[in-house]
C-alpha positions in Angstrom: 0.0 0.0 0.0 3.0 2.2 0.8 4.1 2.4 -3.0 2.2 5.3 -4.4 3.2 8.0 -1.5 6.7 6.8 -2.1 6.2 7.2 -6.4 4.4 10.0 -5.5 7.8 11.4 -3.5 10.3 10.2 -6.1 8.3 12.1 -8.7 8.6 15.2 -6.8 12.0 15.3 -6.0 12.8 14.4 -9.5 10.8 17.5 -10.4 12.6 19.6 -7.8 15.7 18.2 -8.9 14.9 19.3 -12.7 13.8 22.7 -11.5 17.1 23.7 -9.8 19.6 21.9 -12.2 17.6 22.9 -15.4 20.9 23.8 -16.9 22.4 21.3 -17.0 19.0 18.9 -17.9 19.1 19.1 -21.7 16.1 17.0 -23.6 17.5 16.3 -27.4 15.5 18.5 -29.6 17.9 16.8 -32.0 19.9 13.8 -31.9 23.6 14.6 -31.7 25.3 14.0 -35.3 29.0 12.4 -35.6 30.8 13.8 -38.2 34.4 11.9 -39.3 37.0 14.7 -40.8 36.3 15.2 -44.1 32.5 15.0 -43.9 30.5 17.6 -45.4 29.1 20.3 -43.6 26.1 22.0 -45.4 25.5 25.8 -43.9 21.6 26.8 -44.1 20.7 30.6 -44.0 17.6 31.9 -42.1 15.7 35.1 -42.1 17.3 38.5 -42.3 16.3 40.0 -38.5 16.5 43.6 -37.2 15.1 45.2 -34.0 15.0 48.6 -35.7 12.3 47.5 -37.7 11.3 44.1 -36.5 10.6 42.6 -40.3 11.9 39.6 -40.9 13.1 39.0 -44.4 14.3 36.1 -46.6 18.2 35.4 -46.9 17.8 35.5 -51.1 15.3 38.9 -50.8 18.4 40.4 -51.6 21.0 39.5 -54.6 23.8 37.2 -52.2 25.2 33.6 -54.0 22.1 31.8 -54.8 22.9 27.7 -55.0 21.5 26.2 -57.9 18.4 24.9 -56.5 16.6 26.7 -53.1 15.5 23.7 -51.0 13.1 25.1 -48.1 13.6 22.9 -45.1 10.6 21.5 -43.5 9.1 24.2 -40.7 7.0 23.6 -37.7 4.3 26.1 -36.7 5.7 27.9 -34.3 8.4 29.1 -36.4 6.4 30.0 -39.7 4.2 32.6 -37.4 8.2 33.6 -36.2 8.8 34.4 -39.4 11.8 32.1 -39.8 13.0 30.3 -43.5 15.5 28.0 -43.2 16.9 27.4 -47.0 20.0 26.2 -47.6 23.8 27.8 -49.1 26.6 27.9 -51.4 28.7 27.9 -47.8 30.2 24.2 -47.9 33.0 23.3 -45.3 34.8 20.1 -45.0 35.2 18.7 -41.3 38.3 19.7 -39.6 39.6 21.1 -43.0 40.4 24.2 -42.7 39.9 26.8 -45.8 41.4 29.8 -46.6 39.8 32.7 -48.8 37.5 30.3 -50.9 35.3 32.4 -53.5 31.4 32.1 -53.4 30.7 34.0 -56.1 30.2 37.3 -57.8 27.6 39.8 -58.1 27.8 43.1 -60.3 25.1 45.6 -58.6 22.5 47.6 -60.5 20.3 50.8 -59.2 17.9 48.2 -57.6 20.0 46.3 -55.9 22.6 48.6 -54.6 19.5 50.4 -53.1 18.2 46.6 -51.5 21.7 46.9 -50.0 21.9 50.6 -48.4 18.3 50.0 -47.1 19.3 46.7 -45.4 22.4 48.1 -44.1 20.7 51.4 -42.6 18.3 49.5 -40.7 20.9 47.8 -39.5 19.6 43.9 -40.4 22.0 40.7 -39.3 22.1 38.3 -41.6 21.6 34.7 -39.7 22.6 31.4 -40.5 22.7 27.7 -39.1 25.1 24.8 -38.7 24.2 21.4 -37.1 21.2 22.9 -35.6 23.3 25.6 -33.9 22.7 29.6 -34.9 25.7 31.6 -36.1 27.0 34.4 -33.7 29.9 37.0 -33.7 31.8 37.0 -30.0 32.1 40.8 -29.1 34.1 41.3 -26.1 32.8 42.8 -23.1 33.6 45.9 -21.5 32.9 45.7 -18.4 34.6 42.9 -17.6 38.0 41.2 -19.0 38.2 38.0 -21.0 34.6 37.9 -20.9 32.0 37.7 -24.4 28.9 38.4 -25.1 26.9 36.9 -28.1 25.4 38.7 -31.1 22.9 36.8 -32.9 24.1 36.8 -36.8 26.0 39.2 -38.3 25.0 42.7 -40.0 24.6 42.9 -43.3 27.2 45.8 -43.9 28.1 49.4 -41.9 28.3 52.9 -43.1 31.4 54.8 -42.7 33.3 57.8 -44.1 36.8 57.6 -45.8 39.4 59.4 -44.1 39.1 63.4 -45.3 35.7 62.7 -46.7 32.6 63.7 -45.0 30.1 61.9 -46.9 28.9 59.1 -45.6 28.9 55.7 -47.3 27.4 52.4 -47.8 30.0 49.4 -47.0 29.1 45.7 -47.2 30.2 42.5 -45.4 31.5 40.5 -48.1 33.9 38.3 -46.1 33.1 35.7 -43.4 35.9 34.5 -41.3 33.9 31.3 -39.5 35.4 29.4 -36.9 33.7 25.6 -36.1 34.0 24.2 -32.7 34.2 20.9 -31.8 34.4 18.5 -29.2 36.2 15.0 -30.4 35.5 11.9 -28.9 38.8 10.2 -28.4 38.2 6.9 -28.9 36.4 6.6 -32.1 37.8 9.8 -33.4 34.2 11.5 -34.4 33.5 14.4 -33.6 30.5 16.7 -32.5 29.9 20.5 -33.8 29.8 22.5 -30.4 30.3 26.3 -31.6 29.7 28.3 -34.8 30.9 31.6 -34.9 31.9 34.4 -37.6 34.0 37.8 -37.4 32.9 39.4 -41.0 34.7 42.1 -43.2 34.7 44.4 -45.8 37.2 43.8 -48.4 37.5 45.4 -51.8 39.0 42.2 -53.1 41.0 42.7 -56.0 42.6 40.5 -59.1 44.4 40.5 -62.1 42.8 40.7 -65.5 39.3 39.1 -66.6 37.4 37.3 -64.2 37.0 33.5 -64.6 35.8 31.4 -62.2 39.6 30.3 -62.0 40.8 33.7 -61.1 43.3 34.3 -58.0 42.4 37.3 -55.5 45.3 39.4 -54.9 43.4 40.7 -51.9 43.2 37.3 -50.2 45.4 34.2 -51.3 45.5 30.8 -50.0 48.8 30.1 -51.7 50.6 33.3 -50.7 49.0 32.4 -47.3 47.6 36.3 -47.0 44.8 36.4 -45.2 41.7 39.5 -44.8 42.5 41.7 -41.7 40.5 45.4 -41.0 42.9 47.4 -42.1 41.8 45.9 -45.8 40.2 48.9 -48.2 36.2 48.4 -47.3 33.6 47.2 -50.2 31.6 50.3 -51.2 27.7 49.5 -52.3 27.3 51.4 -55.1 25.2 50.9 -58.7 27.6 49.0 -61.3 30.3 48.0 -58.5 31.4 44.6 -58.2 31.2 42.7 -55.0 32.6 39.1 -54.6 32.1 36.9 -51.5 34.4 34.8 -50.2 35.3 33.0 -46.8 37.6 31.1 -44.6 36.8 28.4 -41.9 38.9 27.2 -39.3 38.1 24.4 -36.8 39.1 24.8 -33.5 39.0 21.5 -30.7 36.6 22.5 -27.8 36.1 21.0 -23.8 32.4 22.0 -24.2 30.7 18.8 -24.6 27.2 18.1 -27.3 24.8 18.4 -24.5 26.2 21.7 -22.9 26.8 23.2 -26.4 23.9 25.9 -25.5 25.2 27.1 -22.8 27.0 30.1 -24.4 24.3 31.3 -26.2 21.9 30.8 -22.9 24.6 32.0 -20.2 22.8 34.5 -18.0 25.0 37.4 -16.9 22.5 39.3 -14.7 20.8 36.3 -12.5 21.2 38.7 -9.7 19.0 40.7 -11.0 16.7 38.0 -11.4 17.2 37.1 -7.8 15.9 40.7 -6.9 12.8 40.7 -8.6 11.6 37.4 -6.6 12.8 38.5 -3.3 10.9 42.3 -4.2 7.7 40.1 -5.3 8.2 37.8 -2.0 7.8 40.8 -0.1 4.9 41.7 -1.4 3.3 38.4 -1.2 4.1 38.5 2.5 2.7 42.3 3.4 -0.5 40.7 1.5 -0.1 37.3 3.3 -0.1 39.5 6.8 -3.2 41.2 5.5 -5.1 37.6 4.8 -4.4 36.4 7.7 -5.3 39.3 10.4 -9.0 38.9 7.4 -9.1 35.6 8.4 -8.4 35.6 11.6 -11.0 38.8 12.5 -14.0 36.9 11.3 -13.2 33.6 12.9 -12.2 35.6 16.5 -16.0 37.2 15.5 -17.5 33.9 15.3 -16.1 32.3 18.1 -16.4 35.7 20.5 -19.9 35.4 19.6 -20.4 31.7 20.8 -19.2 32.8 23.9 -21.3 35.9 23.8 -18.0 38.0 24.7 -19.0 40.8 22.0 -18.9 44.1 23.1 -21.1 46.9 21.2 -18.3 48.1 19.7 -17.1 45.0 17.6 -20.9 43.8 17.0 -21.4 47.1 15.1 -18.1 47.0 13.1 -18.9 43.6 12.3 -22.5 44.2 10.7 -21.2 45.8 7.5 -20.2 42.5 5.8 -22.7 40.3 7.5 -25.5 42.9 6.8 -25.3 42.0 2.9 -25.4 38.2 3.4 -29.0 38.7 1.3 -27.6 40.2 -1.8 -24.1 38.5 -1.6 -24.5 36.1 -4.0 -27.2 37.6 -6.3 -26.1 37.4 -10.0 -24.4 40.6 -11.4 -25.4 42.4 -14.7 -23.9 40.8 -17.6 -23.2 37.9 -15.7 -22.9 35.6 -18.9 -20.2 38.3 -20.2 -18.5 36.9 -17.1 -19.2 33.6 -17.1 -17.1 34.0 -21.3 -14.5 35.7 -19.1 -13.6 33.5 -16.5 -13.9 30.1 -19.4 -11.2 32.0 -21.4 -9.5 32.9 -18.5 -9.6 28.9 -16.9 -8.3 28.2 -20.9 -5.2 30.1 -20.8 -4.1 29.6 -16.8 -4.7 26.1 -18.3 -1.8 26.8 -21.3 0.1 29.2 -19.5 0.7 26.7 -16.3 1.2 23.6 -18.3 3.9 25.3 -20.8 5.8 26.9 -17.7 6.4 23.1 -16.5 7.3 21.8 -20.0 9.8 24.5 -19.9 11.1 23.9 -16.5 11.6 20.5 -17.2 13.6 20.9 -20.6 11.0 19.8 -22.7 11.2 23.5 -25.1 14.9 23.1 -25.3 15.8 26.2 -27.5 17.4 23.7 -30.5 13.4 23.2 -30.9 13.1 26.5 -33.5 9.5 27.5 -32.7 9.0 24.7 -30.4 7.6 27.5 -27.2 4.7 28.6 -29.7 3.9 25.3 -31.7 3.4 23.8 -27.7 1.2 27.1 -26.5 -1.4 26.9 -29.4 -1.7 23.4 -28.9 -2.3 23.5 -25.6 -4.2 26.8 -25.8 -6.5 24.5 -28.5 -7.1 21.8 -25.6 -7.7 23.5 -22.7 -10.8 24.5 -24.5 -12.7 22.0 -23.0 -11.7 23.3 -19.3 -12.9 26.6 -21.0 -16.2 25.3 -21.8 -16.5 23.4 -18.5 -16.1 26.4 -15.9 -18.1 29.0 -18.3 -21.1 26.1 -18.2 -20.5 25.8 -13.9 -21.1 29.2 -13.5 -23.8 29.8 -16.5 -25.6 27.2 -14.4 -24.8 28.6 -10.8 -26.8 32.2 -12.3 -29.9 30.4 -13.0 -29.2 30.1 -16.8 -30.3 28.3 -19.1 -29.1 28.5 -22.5 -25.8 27.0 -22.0 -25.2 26.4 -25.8 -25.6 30.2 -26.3 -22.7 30.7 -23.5 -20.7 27.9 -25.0 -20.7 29.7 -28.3 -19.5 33.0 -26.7 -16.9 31.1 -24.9 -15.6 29.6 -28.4 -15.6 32.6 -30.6 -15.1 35.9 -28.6 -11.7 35.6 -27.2 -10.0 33.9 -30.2 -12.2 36.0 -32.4 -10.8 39.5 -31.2 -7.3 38.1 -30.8 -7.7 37.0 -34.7 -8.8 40.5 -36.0 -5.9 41.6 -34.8 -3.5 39.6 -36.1 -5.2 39.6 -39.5 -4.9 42.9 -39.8 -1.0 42.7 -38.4 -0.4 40.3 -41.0 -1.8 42.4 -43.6 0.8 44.9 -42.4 3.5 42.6 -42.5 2.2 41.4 -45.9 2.2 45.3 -47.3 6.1 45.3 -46.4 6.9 42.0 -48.5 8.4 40.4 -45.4 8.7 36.7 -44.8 7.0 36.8 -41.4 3.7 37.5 -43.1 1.9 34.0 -42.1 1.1 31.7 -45.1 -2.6 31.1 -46.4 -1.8 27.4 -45.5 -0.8 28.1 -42.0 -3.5 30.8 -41.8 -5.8 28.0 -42.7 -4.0 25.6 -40.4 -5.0 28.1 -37.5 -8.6 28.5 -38.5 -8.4 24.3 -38.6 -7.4 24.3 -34.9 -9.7 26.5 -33.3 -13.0 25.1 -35.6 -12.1 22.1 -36.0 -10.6 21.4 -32.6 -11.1 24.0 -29.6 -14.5 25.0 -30.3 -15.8 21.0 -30.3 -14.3 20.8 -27.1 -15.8 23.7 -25.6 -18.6 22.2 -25.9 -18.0 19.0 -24.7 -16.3 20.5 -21.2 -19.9 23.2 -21.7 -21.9 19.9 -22.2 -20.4 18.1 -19.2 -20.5 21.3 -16.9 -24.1 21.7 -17.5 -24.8 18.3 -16.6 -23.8 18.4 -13.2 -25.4 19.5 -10.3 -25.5 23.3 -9.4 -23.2 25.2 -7.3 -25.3 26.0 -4.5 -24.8 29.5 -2.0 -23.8 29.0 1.2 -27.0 31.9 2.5 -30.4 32.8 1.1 -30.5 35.3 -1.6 -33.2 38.1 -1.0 -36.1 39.2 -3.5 -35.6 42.5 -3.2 -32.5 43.9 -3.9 -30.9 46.4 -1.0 -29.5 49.6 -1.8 -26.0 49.9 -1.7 -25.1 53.2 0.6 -23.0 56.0 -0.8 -19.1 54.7 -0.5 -16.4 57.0 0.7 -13.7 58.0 -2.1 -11.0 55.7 -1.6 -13.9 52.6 -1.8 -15.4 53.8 -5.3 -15.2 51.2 -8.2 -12.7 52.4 -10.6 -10.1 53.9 -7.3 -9.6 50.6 -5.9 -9.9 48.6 -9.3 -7.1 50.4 -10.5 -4.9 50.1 -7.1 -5.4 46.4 -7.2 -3.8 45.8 -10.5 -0.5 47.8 -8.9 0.9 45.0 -6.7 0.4 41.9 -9.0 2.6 44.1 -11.8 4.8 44.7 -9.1 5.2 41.6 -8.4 6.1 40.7 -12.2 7.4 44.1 -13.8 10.5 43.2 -13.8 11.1 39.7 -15.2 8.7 41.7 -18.1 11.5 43.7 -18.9 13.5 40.4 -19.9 10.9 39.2 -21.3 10.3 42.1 -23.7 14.4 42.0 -24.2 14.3 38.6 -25.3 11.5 39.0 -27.6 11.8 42.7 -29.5 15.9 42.6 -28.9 16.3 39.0 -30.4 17.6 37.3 -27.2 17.0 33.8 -26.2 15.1 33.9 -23.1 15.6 30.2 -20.9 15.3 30.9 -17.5 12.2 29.3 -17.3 13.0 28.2 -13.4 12.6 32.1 -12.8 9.7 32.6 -14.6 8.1 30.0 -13.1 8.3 31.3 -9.9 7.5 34.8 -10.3 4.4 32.9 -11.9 3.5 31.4 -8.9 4.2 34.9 -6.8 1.7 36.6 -9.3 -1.0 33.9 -8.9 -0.9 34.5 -5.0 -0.6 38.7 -5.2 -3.8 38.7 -7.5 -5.4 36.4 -5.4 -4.7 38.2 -1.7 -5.0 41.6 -3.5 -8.5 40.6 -4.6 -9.2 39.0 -1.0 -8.1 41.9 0.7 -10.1 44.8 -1.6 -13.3 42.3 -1.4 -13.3 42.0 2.2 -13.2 46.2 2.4 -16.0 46.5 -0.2 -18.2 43.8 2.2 -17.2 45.8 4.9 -18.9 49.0 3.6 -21.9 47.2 2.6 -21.3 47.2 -1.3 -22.3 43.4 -2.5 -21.7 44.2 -6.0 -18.4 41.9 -6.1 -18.3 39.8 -9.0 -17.3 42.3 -11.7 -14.8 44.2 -9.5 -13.3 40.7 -8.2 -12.1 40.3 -11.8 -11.3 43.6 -12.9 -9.8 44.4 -9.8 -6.5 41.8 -10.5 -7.2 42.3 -14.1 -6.1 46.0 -14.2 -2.4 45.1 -13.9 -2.9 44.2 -17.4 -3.3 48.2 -18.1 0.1 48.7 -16.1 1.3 45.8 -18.0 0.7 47.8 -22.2 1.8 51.2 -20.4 5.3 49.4 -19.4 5.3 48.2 -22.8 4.8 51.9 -23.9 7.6 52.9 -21.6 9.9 50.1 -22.9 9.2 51.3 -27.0 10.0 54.9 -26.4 13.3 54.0 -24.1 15.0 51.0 -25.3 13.4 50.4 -29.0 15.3 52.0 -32.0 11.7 51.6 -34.2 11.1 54.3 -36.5 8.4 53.0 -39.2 4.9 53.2 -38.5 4.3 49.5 -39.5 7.0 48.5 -37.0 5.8 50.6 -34.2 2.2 49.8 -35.3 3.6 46.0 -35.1 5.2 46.3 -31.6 1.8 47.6 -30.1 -1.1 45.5 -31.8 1.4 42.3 -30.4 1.5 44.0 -26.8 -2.2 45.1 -26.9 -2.9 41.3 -27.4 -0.4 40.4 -24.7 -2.0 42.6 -22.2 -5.8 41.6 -23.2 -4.4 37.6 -22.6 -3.1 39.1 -19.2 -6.2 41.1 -18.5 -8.2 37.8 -19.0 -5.5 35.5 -17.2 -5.1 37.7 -14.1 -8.6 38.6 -13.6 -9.8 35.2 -13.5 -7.4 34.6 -10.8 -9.0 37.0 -8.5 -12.3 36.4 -9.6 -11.7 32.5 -8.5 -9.6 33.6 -5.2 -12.8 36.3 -3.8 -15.4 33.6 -5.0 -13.8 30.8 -2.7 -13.4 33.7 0.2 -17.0 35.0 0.3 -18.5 31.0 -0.1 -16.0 30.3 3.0 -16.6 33.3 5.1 -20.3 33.5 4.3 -21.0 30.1 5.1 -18.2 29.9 8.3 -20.8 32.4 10.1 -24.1 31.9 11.1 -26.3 34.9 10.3 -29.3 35.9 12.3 
């Protein structure tokens, strides 16, 4: 009989043991490949990225060596609606050979072209490419502190500069790619594994004598002279009718980083004290609000149990009657009530997605190797949760005396997802106006419509179907006929005042794991401390849940009943505090200048803060729903 407490234990300190060593957990999102030296390595090029603009483009949107054939690789979801297009090179390398100043090709620029360039280059994009699985980086040292790098995510496309005496400012492109491959050898069987791929790029004016053939020797760069490109080379100007040709080395270099800690560099978190900050800040403020439950708590129980042993004095029975005066109307359905009832579904549906995803990442599941494997796992869970959705929408339907639950059921299914789809239509169209490649695909458009039509809304009504079934949620006291009048509150208890205090402490509690959060996402980081995250998720579920208690038991206290609405919009303001952050972030860390970018940037924020509008209201509307059932029904009332 002992052996399901003891599983029970194992699995938790497996868990536990997963949480605090997540680093060092690493789930293959691809099986480590063995390459024997001379085996060929095929380079793949992704999107063109820049956070001045935040429009993704195609590598071959503008005129670099084009292979013979473009072969797309096969995409998941997640990173279609990212934007990414994996196609592959004319980059080749040999393992462990090492090459010296081999020609790609080259291009003679027109008008068109030259202008593709400049445009590219002033918005600063970073060309990024893929080897084994692993993304290409430039090391950049670090300023603050010696022998120490930081990693930039591709590399840019070219600079601008002036030549010396010259004041006008020029267009110069990166036309040479010094890579270096790392790689960890196994020593017995002489394979090796690809552990590091990084690039230092130049501008060279490469030069050569005569025609140009495709035997041709650059005088610039020559692997028989053994001259390699340095800086101090004369820069390649992007003009109309110059030539440009791109060329390369690659060196291999033997690393101690083993396969399964390759990520580590890329994922190496330089600020965890920072981190650390945040969650003591937001354990404070869970315990001030902790302190505040309790004294609740403990107030109406000393009430009830100074009362059995009729120790009341006038005093405390009158400063008790304000909450217990409204027992009547307590529980009377609000206006709109099956507005809420849509609400709190939606809101069940993604703490459903949000809680499950946070453990998948805590546990390694979304290694980052996974391209687009975060999203592909939110909309499919965001897709089945839908029967929880329909479930708790149906509960409470049924608990307000309605009963058209197949009405609810369809507002449950369609107004969330439908307001959340406008707006992304309309992004896309935006995106799809500036030619980009992170304009979604009719295919995966349709793919989306599939999932929520052909899959979330049948199971909203399934969970609506088996919700409805099942007996009522009865109130703990007697509901009046008449409804009392609610007597004029004092400033600091009207509606929108304390609605809008109460969303203060839950983004408290999270603003500032948001400001890595937006880093990771507008500034092209990889964001994988999921172990924090998870946490300060936790901290936000209990501040929205004692802030709600807390402002509920006041608004009891002055005899206003009318707490269903402001439960949930009460937690559910942070969201506002949440899009003017977001505001504050664009105009102090953002470099975005076009409309469609900065019109981008706020229709994706506006739908973040709605999800966390609906998220964090449904906490508190859940946290002041079990209060008032358990104080209400704790007391007896004359």
């Amino acid at each position: 009989m002992a052996r399901g407490p003891l599983a029970f234990q194992l699995w938790i300190s497996v868990c536990l043991l997963l949480f605090f060593h997540g680093r060092c957990f690493y789930l293959p999102g691809v099986a480590p490949q063995d390459f024997q030296q001379g085996n060929i390595l095929n380079v793949k090029v992704n999107k063109l990225t820049s956070t001045k603009t935040q429009l993704p483009y195609s590598y071959y949107s503008l005129p670099y060596c084009t292979p013979e054939h473009i072969v797309d690789s096969a995409e998941n979801l997640g990173e279609v609606l990212r934007g990414d297009r994996i196609e592959n090179s004319r980059y080749e390398f040999k393992m462990r050979e090492p090459k010296m100043c081999s020609v790609v090709c080259r291009v003679v620029l027109n008008a068109k072209t030259a202008k593709e360039f400049k445009e590219k280059i002033d918005d600063e994009y970073r060309v990024n490419m893929i080897l084994d699985n692993l993304p290409l980086v430039v090391p950049i040292p670090r300023l603050d502190r010696e022998n120490a790098l930081v990693y930039q995510h591709g590399f840019h496309v070219g600079l601008r500069g002036q030549y010396a005496g010259n004041k006008d400012e020029k267009h110069f492109i990166n036309n040479h790619l010094t890579f270096t491959v790392k790689y960890h050898k196994d020593p017995m069987t002489e394979s090796a594994r690809i552990v590091g791929f990084e690039v230092k790029p130049f501008s060279v004016k490469h030069e050569y004598e005569g025609e140009w053939t495709n035997k041709t020797r650059l005088t610039t760069c020559d692997p028989h002279a053994k001259r390699t490109v340095s800086s101090s080379e004369s820069p390649q100007e992007v003009e109309d009718k110059k030539e440009i040709i791109f060329t390369y080395d690659v060196e291999f270099q033997e690393s101690d980083v083993k396969w399964a800690s390759r990520w580590d560099t890329y994922l190496l978190m330089a600020d965890d004290q920072i981190h650390w900050f945040s969650i003591v800040n937001s354990l404070m403020i869970v315990l001030f609000l902790s302190g505040m439950v309790a004294m609740i708590m403990l107030r109406t129980l000393y009430r009830d149990i100074s009362k059995y042993n009729q120790l009341e004095t006038q005093e405390e029975a009158q400063e008790e009657t304000g909450w217990k005066l409204v027992h009547g109307d307590v529980f009377r359905p609000p206006a709109n009530s099956d507005l809420l009832c849509v609400y709190v579904g939606t809101g069940v549906q993604f703490f459903g997605m949000i809680l499950v995803t946070m453990l998948f990442a805590v546990l390694g599941f979304l290694s980052p190797s996974n391209r687009g494997g975060l999203m592909t796992a939110m909309l499919l869970l965001w897709v089945f949760m839908g029967l929880f959705a329909g479930y708790s929408a149906a509960r409470l339907y049924k608990m307000f005396k309605g009963t058209e639950w197949k009405k609810i059921t369809l507002k449950t299914a369609f107004m969330f997802p439908a307001t959340l789809f406008v707006i992304f239509f309309v992004l896309n169209a935006l995106i799809w106006g500036e030619k980009s490649s992170g304009a979604v695909p009719f295919g995966t458009m349709f793919a989306l419509v599939f999932l929520w039509f052909g899959i979330s809304v049948p199971l909203i009504f399934v969970g609506a179907y088996v919700g409805f079934r099942k007996p009522s949620i009865e109130d703990p006291v007697k509901t009046n006929k008449i409804p009392r009048q609610v007597p004029e509150q004092a400033w600091y208890m009207h509606p929108a005042f304390s609605i809008l205090i109460g969303g203060i402490l839950p983004f408290g509690a999270v603003f500032i794991e948001l400001f890595f959060i937006l880093t990771s996402i507008w500034l092209h980081q990889f964001y994988y401390i999921f172990g924090f995250l998870f946490i300060v998720f936790i901290i936000l579920i209990i501040t929205c849940a004692e802030i709600t208690i807390v402002l509920c038991y006041f608004q009891l206290c002055s005899e206003d009943y009318l707490w269903w609405w402001r439960s949930y919009l009460t937690s559910g303001s942070s969201a506002l505090y949440l899009f003017l952050y977001a505001a504050f972030y664009f105009f102090t860390k953002l470099d975005i200048k076009k409309p469609v970018s900065g019109a981008l940037y706020f229709g994706y924020m506006l739908i973040a803060s709605y999800s966390f509008f609906v998220l964090t209201g449904t906490i508190g509307f859940y946290a002041c729903f079990w209060f008032t059932r358990l104080i209400y029904s704790s007391v007896k009332i004359d």
